[in-house]
C-alpha positions in Angstrom: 63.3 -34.2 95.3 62.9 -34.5 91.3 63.3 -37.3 89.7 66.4 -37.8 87.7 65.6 -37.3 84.0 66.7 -39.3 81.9 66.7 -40.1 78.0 67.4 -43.7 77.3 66.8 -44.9 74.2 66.5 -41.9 72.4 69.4 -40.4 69.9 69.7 -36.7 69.9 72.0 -35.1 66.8 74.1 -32.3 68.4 75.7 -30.2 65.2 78.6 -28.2 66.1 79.4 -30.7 69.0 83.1 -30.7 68.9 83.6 -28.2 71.5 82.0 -25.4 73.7 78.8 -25.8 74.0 77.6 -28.6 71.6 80.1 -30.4 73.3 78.4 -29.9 76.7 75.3 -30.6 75.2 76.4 -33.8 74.2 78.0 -35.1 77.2 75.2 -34.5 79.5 72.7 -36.0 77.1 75.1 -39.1 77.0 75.9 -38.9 80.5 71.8 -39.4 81.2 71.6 -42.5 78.9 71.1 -40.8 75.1 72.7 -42.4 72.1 74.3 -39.0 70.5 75.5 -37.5 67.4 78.8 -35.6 67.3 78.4 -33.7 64.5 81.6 -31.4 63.8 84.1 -30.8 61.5 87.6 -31.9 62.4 89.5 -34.2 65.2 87.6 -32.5 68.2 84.7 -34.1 67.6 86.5 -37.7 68.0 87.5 -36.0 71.1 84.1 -36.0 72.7 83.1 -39.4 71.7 86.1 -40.8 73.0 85.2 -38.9 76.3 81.5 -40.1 76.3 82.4 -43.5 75.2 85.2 -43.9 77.7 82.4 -42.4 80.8 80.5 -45.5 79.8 78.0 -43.6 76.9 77.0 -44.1 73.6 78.5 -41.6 70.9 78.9 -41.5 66.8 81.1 -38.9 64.9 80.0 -37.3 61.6 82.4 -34.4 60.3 80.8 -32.7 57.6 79.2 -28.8 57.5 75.6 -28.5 58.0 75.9 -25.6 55.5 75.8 -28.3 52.2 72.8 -30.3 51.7 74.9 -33.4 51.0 76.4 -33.2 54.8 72.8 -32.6 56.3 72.4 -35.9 54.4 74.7 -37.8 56.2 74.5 -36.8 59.6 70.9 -37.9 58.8 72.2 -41.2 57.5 74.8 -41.7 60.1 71.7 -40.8 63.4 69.3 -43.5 61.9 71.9 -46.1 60.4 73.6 -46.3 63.6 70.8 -46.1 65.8 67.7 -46.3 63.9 65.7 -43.6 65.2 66.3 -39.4 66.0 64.7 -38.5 68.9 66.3 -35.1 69.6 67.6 -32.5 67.3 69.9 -29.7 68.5 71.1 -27.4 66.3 74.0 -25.6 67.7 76.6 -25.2 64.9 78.1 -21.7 64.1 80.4 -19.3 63.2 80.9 -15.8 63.4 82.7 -13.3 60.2 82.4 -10.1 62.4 82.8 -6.7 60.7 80.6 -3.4 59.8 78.4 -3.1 57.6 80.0 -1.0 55.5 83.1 -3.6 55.1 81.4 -7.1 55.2 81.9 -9.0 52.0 78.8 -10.9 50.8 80.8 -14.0 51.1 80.9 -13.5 54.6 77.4 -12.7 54.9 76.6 -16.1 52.9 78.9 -18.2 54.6 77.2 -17.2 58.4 73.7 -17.7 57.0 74.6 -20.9 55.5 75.6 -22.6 58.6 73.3 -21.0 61.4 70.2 -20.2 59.3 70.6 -22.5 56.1 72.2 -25.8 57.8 69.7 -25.8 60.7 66.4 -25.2 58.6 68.0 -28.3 55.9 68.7 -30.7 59.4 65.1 -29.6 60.6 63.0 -30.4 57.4 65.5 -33.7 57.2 64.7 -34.8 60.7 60.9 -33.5 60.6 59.3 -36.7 58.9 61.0 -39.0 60.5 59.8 -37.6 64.2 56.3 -37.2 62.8 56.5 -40.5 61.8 57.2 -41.7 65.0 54.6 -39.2 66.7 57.5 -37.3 69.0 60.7 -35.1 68.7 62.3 -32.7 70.4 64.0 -29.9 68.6 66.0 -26.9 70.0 67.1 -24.2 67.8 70.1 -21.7 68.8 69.3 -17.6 68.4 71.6 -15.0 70.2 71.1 -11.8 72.0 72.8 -10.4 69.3 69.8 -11.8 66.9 67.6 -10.7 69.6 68.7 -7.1 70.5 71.3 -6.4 68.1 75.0 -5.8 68.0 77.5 -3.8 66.5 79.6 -5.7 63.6 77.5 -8.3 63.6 74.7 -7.7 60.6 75.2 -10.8 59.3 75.3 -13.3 62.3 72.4 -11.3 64.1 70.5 -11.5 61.2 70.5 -15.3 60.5 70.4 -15.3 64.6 66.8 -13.8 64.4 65.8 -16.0 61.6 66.0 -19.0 63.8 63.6 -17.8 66.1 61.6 -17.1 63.0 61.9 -20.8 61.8 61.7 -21.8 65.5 58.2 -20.8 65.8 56.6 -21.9 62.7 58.0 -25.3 63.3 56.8 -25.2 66.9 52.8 -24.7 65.2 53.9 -27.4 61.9 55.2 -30.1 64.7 52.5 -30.0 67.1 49.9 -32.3 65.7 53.1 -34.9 65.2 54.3 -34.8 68.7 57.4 -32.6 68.3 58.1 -29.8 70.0 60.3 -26.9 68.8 62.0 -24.2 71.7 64.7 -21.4 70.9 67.8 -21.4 73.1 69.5 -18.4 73.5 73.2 -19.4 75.1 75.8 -16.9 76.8 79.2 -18.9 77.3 83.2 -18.3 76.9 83.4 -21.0 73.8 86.1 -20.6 71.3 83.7 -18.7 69.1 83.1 -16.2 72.0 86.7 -15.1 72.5 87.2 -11.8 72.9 83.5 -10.8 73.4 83.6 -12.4 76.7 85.3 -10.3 79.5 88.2 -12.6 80.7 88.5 -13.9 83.6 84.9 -15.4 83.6 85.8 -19.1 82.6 84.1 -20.5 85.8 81.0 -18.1 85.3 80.3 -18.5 82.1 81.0 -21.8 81.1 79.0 -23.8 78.5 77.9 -26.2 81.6 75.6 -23.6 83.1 73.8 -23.5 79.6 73.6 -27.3 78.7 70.7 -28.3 81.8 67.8 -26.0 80.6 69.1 -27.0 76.4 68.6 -30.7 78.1 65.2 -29.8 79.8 64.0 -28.6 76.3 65.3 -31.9 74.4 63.2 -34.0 77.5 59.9 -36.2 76.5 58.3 -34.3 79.8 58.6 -31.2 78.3 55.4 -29.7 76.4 56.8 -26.2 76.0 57.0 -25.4 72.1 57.6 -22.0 70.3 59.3 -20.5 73.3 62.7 -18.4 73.6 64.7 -19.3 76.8 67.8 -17.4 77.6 70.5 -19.0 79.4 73.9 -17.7 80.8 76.5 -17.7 83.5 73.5 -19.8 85.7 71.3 -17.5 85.1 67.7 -19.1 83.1 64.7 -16.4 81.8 62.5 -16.5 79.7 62.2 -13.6 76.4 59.1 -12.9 74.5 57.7 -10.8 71.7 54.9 -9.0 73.1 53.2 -5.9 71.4 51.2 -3.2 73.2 47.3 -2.6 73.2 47.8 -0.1 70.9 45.1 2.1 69.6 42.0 1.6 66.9 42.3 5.0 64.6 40.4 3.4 61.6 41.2 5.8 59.1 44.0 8.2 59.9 46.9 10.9 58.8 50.4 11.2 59.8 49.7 13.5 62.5 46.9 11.3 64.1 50.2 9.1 64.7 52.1 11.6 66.2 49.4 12.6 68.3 48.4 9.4 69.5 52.3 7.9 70.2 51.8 7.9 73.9 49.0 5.1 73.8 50.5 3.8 70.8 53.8 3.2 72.7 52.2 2.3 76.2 53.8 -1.4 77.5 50.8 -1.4 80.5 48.7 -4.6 79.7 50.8 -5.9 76.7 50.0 -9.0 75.1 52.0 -12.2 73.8 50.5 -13.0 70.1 50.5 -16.4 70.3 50.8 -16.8 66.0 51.1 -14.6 63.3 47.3 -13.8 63.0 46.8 -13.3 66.6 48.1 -9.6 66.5 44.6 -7.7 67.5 44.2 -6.0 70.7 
């Protein structure tokens, strides 16, 4: 049988903690010996540290939005004044401001960016030194099938979705001389943001339980995976990939040598997984 896993001593920041899954996240981390983080804005978030406290864990509240640079500030402050050290970083915070393209307002536009996409590259570069100062972290960014594979009404929140795995990688290659290692997380759960999109009825299969074990395996000193996407939902875990196709060397070439050579151009047999930007030959 594995051994337990366990992360005492460390202190993991868990934004948008105050329900769903955050909140998940944050109990199990607790309930395996972390010092956590309960970033969120309003009274829920004193809800879940009441509940980890009260289970015998330690837990710290900070309510500001990761969307300003003076609240990445002090859930910075608050992780190392109170505990002295940042171990794990998870950022999980969002919202959604669904509509079409042709009707979104850039203010909704801005305002999703500025929490997923904006808020979790600030809390990254804020945490960054401090875990390569200490030679190890652990930090788990949040994309979305919709970022991955695209959904209607959702431009903006797919958009800053994709980003993330973006900001995911590069951080994964920046980190790994320092010891920290960067993974994507791609959740399906019924959470208060997912109402509606979620068939009802499915409360006990897609709870944000089922996603918060492999979101804990990726925060774990004993794992050395970095740069990866992992999707998780409903108790189901897979792993997703960019991969590109062998493709075919023309050299010099017109529009029709495309046409003409689409089959071989589009064949998936023998694909590859780049593993960096440069890496993109056959």
């Amino acid at each position: 049988m594995t051994q337990e896993l366990r992360f005492d001593g460390s202190t993991a920041i868990v934004t948008g903690a105050g329900q769903g899954l955050g909140a998940a996240y944050a109990r199990l981390l607790a309930s395996r010996g972390a010092q956590v983080v309960v970033n969120d804005l309003g009274d829920n978030a004193d809800k879940v540290v009441a509940e980890i406290v009260e289970a015998g864990g330690q837990a710290v509240t900070c309510k500001v939005s990761v969307a300003t640079e003076e609240g990445v500030q002090q859930i910075f402050d608050t992780a190392m004044e109170t505990y002295g050290r940042i171990d794990i970083l998870i950022n999980n915070a969002g919202i959604l401001r669904d509509r079409s393209l042709k009707k979104m307002t850039m203010q909704e536009y801005d305002d999703v960016m500025n929490v997923h996409l904006r808020g979790s590259f600030m809390l990254s570069q804020k945490v960054f030194a401090q875990m390569a100062e200490q030679q190890y972290g652990r930090v788990v960014m949040t994309t979305s099938v919709a970022g991955l594979y695209g959904n209607f009404g959702q431009a903006n929140y797919s958009s800053a979705k994709m980003g993330l795995v973006g900001l995911g990688k590069t951080l994964s290659q920046e980190g790994a001389r320092n010891g920290i290692r960067v993974n994507i997380i791609a959740p399906g759960a019924l959470t208060a943001m997912t109402e509606g999109l979620v068939a009802e009825g499915s409360e006990a299969e897609m709870g944000p339980e089922l996603v918060a074990p492999m979101v804990a395996w990726l925060s774990h000193p004993d794992c050395e995976d970095s740069g990866s996407i992992y999707a998780a939902s409903g108790g189901r875990l897979s792993k997703v990939f960019v991969a590109q196709t062998q493709g075919v060397a023309l050299g010099a070439h017109t529009i029709e040598d495309v046409v003409a050579h689409l089959p071989e151009i589009r064949d998936e047999a023998g694909y590859r997984i780049p593993a960096h930007a440069f890496d993109t030959q056959g």
